[in-house]
N, C-alpha and C positions, 0 to 999 in steps of 0.2 A: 764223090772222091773221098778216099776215107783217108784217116793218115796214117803214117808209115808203120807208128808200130803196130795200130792196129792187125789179128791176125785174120786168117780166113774163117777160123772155126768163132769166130767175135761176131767176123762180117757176117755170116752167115744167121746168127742168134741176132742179130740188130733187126735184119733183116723180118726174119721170122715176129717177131715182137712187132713190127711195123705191120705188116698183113695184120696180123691179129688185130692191130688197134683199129685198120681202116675198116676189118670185116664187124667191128663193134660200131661203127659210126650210125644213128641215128637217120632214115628214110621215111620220110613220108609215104603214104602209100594209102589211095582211094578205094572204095568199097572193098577192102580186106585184103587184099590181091590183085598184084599188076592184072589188066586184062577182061579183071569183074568188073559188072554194070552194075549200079545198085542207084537207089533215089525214094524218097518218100517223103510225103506232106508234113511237117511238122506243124508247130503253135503259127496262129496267125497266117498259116495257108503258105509258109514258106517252103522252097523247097531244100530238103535235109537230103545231107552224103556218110555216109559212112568213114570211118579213116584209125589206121591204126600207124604208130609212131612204132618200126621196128628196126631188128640191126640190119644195116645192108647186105651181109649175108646168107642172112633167110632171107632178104627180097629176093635175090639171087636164085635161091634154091626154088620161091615159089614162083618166078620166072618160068623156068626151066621147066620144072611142074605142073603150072598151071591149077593150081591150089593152093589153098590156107594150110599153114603151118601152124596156128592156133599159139604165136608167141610174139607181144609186140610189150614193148617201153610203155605205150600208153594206147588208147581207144577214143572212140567216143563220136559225138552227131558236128558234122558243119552245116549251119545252117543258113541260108543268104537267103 
């Protein structure tokens, strides 16, 4: 509900600004890309995953794709 004096062309930049922030939101994401397999022995014979920290809307896109976009917030091994 928005209030009253708000205008349409306000609601509509509110709007737009909101997407934007949600398409910037921070996803998890396993060997690179929704859909990839990946796995390897790391130290002490554990087994290591891949994982990259990206925005949710390049998850999205490599969704859709079905590949790396080659852009994430952070990288790196989990290792259990």
């Amino acid at each position: 509900m928005r209030h009253p004096s708000m205008t349409t062309r306000g609601t509509r930049i509110a709007f737009a600004i909101a997407v934007v922030i949600g398409l910037a939101l921070p996803k998890r994401v396993e060997c690179g890309y929704p859909g990839a397999t990946c796995g390897h022995v790391g130290r002490a014979r554990t087994m290591c995953t891949s994982y990259e920290i990206e925005p949710l809307g390049l998850y999205l896109i490599e969704l859709v794709a079905q590949r790396d976009v080659g852009f994430a917030y952070e990288s790196g091994d989990d290792c259990r």
